[in-house]
N, C-alpha and C positions, 0 to 999 in steps of 0.2 A: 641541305648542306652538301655541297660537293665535296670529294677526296681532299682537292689542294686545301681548303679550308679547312679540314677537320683536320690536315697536317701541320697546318698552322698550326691551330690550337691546343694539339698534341705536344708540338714544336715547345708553342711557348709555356707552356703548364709546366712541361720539361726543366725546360731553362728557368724560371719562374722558382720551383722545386729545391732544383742544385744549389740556388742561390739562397732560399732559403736554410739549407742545410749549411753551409758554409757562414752564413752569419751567426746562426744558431749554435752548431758547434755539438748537438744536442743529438742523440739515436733512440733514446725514449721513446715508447711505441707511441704514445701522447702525444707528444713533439712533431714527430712524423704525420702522423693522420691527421691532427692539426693542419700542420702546415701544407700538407696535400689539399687539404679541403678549401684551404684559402688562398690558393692559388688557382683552384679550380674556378674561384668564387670569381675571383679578379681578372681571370680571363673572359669568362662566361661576361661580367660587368663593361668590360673593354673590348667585345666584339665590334662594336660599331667603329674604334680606330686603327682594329688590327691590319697591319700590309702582309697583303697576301702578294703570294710569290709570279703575278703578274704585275705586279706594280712594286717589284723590286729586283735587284739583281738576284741571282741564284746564290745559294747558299753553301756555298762549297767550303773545302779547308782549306786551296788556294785565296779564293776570298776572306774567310778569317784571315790570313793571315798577308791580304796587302790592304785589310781593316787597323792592324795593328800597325802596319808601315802609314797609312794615309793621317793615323793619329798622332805615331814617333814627327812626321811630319810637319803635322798643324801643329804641333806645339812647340817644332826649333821654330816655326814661321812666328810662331807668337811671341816666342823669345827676341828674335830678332824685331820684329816692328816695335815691339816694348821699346826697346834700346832706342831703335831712331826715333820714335815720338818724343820719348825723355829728352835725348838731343835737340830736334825745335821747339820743347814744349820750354827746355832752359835753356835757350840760347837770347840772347840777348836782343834779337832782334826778330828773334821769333817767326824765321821763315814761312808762313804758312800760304797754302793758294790753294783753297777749299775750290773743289772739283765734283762734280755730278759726272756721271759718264755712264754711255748704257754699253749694253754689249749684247752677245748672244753667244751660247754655248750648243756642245753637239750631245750634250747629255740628254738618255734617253727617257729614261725614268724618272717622275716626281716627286721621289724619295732623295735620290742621288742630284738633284737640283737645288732640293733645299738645304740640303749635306752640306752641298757648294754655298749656296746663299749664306746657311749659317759658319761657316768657315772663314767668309770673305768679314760677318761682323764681329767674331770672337778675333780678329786680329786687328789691333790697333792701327791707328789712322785711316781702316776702313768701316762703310757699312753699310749693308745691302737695304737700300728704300724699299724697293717695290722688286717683286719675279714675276713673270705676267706670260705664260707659256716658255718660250726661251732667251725670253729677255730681262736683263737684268739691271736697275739701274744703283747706283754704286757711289755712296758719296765719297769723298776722300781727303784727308787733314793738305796733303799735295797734291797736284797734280802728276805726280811721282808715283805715290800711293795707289789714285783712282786709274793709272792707267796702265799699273801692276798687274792689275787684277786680271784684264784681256787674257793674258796666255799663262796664267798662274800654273805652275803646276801643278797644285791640287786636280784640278780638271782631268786633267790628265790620266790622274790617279784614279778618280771616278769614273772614269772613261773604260777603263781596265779593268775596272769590279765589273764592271757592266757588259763587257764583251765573256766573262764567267770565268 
């Protein structure tokens, strides 16, 4: 096991731990040992999908915290398409002009790709078919929608974790 990996695993055990503590609520030496061991457990069990820190952005506190800007985000965007689909989902004539559309992105990590992938199908009238290196293809309730997607700002966003 190399360093970066055993930092992982330190990492997440860590993280893993806090969170346990925070649900639990509980300082009980029982409680604690416990839940230390079972996190150990869960990590140890989930090595084979852990992302180590080549195959993801760095980990910094500027990064947490444009994690929390990139989510404040996804969810006005998901606010927003809510609304407009509700709009041609009841309108009476039901505008729709269902769209495939591919594209490609300058994202560099496979983490931060699927980030984007799943981002583009958590927001309504989009959703990502198929990612296949740096292409992405993209169905869309409009042709509005699917070719929203191109220069979405999300990207952007992931672009900026990614440069650290």
């Amino acid at each position: 096991m190399n360093g970066g990996h055993f930092k992982t695993y330190i990492g997440s055990t860590l993280a893993l731990f806090v969170f346990w503590l925070l649900i639990t609520w509980t300082f009980h030496y029982q409680s604690v040992i416990g839940g230390l061991v079972v996190c150990i457990l869960v990590v140890a069990f989930c090595r084979d999908i852990m992302i180590f820190g080549e195959e993801r952005p760095r980990v910094t506190l500027l990064n947490f915290f444009r994690l929390i800007k990139y989510i404040a985000s996804l969810i006005i965007s998901m606010i927003e398409a809510n609304i407009d689909v509700a709009k041609i989902v009841l309108s009476p004539k039901m505008p729709i002009s269902p769209t495939f559309i591919e594209f490609k992105t300058n994202l560099k990590y496979d983490l931060t790709k699927v980030v984007f992938a799943n981002s583009i199908t958590l927001t309504p009238g989009t959703l990502t078919v198929e990612l296949e290196d740096d292409v992405y293809l993209v169905h869309g309730l409009t042709r509005k929608h699917a070719e929203g997607v191109i220069d979405w700002h999300m990207a952007l966003k992931l672009m900026e974790m990614e440069e650290g």
